[in-house]
C-alpha positions as CSV (number, residue, x, y, z in Angstrom):
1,X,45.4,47.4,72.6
2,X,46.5,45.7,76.1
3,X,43.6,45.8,78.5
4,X,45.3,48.4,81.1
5,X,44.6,45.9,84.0
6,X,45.1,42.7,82.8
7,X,48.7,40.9,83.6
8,X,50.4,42.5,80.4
9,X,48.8,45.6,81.1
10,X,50.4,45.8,84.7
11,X,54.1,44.8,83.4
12,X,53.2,47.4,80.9
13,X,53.4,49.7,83.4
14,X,56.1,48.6,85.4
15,X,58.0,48.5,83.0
16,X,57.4,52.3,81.8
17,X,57.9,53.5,85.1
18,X,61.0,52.1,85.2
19,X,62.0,53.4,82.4
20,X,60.7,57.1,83.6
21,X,62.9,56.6,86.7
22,X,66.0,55.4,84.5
23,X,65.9,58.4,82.4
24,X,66.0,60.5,85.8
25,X,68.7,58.3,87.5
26,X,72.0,60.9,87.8
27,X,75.1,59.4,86.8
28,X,77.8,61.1,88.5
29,X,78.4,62.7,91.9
30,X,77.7,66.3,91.0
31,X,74.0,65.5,89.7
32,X,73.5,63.7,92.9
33,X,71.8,66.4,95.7
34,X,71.6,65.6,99.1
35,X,73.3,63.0,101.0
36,X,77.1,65.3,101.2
37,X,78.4,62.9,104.0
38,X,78.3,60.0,102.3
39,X,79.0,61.7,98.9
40,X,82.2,62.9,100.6
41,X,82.8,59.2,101.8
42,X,82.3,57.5,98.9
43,X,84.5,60.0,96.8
44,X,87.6,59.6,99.0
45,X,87.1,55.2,99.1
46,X,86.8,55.7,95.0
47,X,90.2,57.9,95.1
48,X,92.1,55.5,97.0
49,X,91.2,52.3,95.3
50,X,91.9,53.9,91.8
51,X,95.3,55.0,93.3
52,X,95.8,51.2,94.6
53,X,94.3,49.5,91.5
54,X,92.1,47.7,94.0
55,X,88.4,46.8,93.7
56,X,86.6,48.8,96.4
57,X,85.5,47.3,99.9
58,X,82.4,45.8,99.7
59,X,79.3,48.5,99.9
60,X,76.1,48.2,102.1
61,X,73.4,50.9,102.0
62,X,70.8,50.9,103.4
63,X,67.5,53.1,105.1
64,X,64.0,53.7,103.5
65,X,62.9,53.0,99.9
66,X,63.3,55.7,97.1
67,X,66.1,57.6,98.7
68,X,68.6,56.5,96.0
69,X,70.6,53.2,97.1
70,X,70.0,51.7,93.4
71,X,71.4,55.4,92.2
72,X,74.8,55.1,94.5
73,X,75.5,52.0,93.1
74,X,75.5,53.1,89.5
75,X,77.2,56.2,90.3
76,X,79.8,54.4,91.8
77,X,80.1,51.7,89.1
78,X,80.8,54.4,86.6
79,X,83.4,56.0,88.9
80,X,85.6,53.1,89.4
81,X,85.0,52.5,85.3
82,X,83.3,49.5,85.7
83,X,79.7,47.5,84.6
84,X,77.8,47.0,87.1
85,X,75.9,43.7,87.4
86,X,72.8,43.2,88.7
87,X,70.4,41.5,90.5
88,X,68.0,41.3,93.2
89,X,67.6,39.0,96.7
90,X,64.8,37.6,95.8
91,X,66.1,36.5,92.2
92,X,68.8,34.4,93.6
93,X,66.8,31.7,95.1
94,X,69.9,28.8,95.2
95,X,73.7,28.5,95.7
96,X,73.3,27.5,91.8
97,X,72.1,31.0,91.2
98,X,74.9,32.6,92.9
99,X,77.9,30.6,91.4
100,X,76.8,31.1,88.1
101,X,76.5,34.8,88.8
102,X,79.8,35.2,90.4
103,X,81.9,33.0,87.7
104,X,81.0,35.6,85.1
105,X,81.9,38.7,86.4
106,X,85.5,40.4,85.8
107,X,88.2,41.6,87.7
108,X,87.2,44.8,90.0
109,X,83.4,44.3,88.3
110,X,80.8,45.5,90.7
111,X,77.5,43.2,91.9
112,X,74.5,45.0,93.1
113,X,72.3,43.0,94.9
114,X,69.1,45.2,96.0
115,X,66.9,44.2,98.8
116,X,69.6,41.9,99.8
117,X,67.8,41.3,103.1
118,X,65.7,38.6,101.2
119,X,68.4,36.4,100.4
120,X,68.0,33.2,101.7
121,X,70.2,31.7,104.4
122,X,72.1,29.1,102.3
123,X,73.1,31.6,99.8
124,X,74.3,34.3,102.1
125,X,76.5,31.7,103.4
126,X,78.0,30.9,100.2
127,X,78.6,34.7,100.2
128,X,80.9,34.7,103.0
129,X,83.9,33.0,101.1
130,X,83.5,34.7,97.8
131,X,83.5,37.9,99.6
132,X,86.4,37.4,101.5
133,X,88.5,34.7,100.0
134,X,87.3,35.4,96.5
135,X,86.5,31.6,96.2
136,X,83.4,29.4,96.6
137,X,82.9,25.7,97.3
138,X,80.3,24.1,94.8
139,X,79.0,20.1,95.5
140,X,78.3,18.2,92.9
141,X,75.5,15.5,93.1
142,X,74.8,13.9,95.8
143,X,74.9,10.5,98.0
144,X,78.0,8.2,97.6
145,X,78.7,10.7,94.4
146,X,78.8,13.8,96.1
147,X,82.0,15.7,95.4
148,X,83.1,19.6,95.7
149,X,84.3,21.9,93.9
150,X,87.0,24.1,94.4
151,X,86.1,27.8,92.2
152,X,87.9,31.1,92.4
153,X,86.7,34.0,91.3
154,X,87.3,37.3,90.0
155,X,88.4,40.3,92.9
156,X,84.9,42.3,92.7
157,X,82.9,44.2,95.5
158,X,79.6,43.8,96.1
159,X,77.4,46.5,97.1
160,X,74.0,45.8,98.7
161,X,71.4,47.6,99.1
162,X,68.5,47.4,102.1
163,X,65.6,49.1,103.7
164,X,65.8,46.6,106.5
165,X,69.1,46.6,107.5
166,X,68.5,44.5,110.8
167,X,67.2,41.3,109.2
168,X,70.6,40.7,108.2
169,X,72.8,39.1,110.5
170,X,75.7,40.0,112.6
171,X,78.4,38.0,110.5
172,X,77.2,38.8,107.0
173,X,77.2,42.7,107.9
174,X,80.5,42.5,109.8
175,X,82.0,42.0,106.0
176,X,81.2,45.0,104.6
177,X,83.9,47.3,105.2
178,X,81.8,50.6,103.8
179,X,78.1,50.9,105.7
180,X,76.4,54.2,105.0
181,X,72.4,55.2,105.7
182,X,71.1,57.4,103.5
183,X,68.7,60.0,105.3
184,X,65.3,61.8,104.2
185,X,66.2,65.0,102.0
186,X,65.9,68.2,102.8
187,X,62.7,70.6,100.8
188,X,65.1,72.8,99.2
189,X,67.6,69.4,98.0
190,X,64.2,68.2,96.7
191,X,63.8,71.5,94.9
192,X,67.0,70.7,93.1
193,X,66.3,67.6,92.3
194,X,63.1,68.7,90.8
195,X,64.2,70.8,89.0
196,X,67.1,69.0,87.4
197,X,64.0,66.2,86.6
198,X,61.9,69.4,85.1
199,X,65.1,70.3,82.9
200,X,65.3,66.5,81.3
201,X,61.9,66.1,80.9
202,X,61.0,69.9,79.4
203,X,58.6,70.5,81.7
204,X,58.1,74.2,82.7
205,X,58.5,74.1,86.2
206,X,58.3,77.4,88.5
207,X,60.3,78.1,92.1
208,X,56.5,77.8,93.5
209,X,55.3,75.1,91.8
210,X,58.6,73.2,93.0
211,X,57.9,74.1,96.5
212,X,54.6,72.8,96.8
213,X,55.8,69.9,95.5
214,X,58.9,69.5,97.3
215,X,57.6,70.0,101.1
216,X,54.6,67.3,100.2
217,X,57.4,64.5,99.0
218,X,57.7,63.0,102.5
219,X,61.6,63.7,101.6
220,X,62.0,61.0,99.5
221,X,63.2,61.7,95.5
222,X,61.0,58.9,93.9
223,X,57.8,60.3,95.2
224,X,58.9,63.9,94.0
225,X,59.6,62.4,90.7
226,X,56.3,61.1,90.7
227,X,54.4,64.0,91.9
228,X,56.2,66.4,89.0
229,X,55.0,64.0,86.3
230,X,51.5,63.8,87.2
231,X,51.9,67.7,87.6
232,X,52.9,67.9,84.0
233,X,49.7,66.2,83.4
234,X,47.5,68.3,84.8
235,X,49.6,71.5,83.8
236,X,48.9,70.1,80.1
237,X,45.0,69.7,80.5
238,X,44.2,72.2,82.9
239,X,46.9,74.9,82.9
240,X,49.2,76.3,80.5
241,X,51.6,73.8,80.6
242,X,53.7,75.3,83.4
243,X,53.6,74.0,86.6
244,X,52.8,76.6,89.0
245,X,52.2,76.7,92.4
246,X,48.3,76.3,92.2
247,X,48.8,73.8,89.3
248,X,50.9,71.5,92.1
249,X,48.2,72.0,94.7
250,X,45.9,71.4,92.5
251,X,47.6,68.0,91.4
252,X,48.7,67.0,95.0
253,X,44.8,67.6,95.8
254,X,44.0,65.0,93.1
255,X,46.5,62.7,94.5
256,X,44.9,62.5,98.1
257,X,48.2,64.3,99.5
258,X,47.3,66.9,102.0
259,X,49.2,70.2,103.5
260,X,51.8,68.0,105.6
261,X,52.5,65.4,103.1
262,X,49.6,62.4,104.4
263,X,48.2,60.4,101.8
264,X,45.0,58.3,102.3
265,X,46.7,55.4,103.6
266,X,48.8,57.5,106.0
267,X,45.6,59.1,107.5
268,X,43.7,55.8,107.2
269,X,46.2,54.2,109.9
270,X,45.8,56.9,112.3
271,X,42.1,57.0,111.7
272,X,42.5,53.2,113.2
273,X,44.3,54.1,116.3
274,X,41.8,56.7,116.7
275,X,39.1,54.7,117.1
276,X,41.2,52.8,119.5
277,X,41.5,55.3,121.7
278,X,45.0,56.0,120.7
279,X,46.2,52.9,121.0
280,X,48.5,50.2,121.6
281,X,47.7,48.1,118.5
282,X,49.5,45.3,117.2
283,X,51.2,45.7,113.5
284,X,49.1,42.8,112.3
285,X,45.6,44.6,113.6
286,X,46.6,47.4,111.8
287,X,47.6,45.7,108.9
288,X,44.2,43.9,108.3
289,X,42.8,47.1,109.7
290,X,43.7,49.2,106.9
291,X,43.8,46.8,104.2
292,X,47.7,46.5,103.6
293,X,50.3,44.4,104.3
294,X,52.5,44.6,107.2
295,X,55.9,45.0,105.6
296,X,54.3,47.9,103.9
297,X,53.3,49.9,106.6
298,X,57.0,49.2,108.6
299,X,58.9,50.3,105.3
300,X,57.0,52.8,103.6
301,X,54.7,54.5,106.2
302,X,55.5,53.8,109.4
303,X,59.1,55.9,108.8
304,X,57.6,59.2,107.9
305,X,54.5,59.1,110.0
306,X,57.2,58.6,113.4
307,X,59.4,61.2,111.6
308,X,56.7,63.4,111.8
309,X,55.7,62.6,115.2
310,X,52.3,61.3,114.1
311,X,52.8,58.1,115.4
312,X,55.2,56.0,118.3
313,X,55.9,52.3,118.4
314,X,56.1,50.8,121.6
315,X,56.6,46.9,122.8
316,X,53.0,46.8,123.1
317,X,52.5,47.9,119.7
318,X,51.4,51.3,117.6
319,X,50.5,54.2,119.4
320,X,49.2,57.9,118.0
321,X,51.3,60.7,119.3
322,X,49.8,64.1,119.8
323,X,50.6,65.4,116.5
324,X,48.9,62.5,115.1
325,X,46.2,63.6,117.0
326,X,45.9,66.8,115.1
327,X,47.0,65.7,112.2
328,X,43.5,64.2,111.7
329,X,41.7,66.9,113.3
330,X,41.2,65.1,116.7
331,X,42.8,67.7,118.9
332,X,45.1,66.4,121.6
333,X,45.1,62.5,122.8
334,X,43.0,61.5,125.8
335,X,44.2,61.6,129.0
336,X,47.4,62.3,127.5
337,X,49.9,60.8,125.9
338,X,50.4,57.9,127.7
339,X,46.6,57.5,129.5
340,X,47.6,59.8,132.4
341,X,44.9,62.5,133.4
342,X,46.2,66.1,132.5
């Protein structure tokens, strides 16, 4: 048996809850809840490149982690009839990467790149011409031998994915003709979306139950996902196997997720601008503060704890709104929001 926390044990893991999110990924439109203005968008650019015979503009999406990005891209690779290829930013460390990656796809084939932020700046470059021109320049050797290398390429589109949209620059968005932000979902499009998971899965899930789960999800799919299996769990072992409405409290109480959706980590950073007075304080004091890193707390906690009022970023760094305030039982901030007297 593989220790559970040794490296094997860990890509163990991985790699079963990547299958678990695969087996929940929709593949059309119509399984897809949420998101209807860029549903509607992306159904009329399919239409009228299947009309012309044309690959699609090349695709950016982009806002916070879990919201479904990687599922658009799928969904849109199956409508135009296509495979989609892909890859990641970080996997594509040199040109060499990149031309090997681009001389193998086909006509109108689509390549997803996720986190596309984190490509470097030499391959992004090399991006430019095979985006537009549908050719790239490769050189061969170096010195007195150095030579290049005319290559053209196959018509494709390119669809990237972000959840930091403004590390890329100005001239490598500027040739994406389709850019679309996918928003935070509503409680009852997370109720759908649970219960379309509940229906693959066979797990007995009730309109309570789903509720509970769906208004502590911080409006993101992937954590609803993940709350509804470790709901099952304790539906199993405690419960008749339904999950209920006390089952999912029950489970979300286990899970450190209180009544408006904070987790431990979330009420561990505005425990630290508590004891600050509120605040300003710098991402990196935070970040060492709470014991994460600080691409971590911009992308994954920062967004729902401002969402939620709990929490404003100013030039001067991290402050804790009012509703943070009460949020962790403090009552209102000192002196007011901004250190005036009240």
């Amino acid at each position: 048996m593989t220790p559970p926390d040794s490296e094997a044990g860990i890509l163990e893991r991985g790699n079963s809850d990547q299958a678990f999110e695969n087996r929940l990924r929709p593949r059309r439109f119509e399984d897809f809840p949420g998101q209807e203005r860029l549903r509607r968008n992306l159904g009329i650019y399919i239409q009228a490149a299947r009309k012309r015979a044309e690959p699609l503009d090349h695709i950016l999406f982009s806002g916070p982690p879990g919201l479904g990005k990687t599922t658009l891209a799928g969904i849109v690779a199956a409508e135009m009839g296509v495979e989609p290829h892909v890859t990641s930013g970080p996997a594509l460390e040199r040109p060499a990467d990149l031309a090997g990656l681009l001389t193998s796809l086909k006509e109108g084939q689509i390549l997803f790149i996720d986190e596309i932020h984190r490509l470097s700046n030499v391959v992004e470059e090399y991006l430019y011409s095979a985006m537009e021109d549908w050719a790239i320049d490769i050189v061969m050797d170096s010195g007195l031998y150095a030579k290049s290398i005319h290559l053209t390429i196959p018509r494709f589109t390119l669809i990237g994915a972000t959840t930091r949209d403004g590390l890329l620059t100005a001239p490598f968005r500027a040739r994406f003709g389709i850019l679309e932000r996918l928003e935070y979902y509503s409680a009852d499009e997370l109720g759908r979306i649970l219960a379309r998971s509940a229906g693959i899965l066979g797990i007995r899930l009730d309109p309570e139950g789903a509720l509970e789960l769906a208004r502590r999800c911080r409006g993101t799919p992937r954590i609803a996902n993940r709350f509804l299996a470790r709901a099952r769990d304790v539906a199993e072992v405690n419960g008749d196997g339904a999950v209920t409405g006390p089952i999912a409290a029950e489970t979300l109480r286990m899970l450190g997720v209180d009544e408006g959706g904070l987790a431990e980590m979330d009420r561990r950073i505005l425990g630290v601008l508590a004891r600050h007075d509120g605040g300003p304080v710098g991402l990196k004091t935070l970040a060492v503060s709470v014991g994460e890193t600080e691409d971590t707390l911009e992308n994954v906690h920062e967004p729902f704890l401002i969402r939620q009022g709990y929490l404003i970023k100013t030039p001067a760094g991290r402050k804790l709104a009012p509703g943070g305030w009460e949020a962790i039982g403090a009552g209102k901030a000192p002196g007011g929001l901004f250190g005036g007297g009240e």
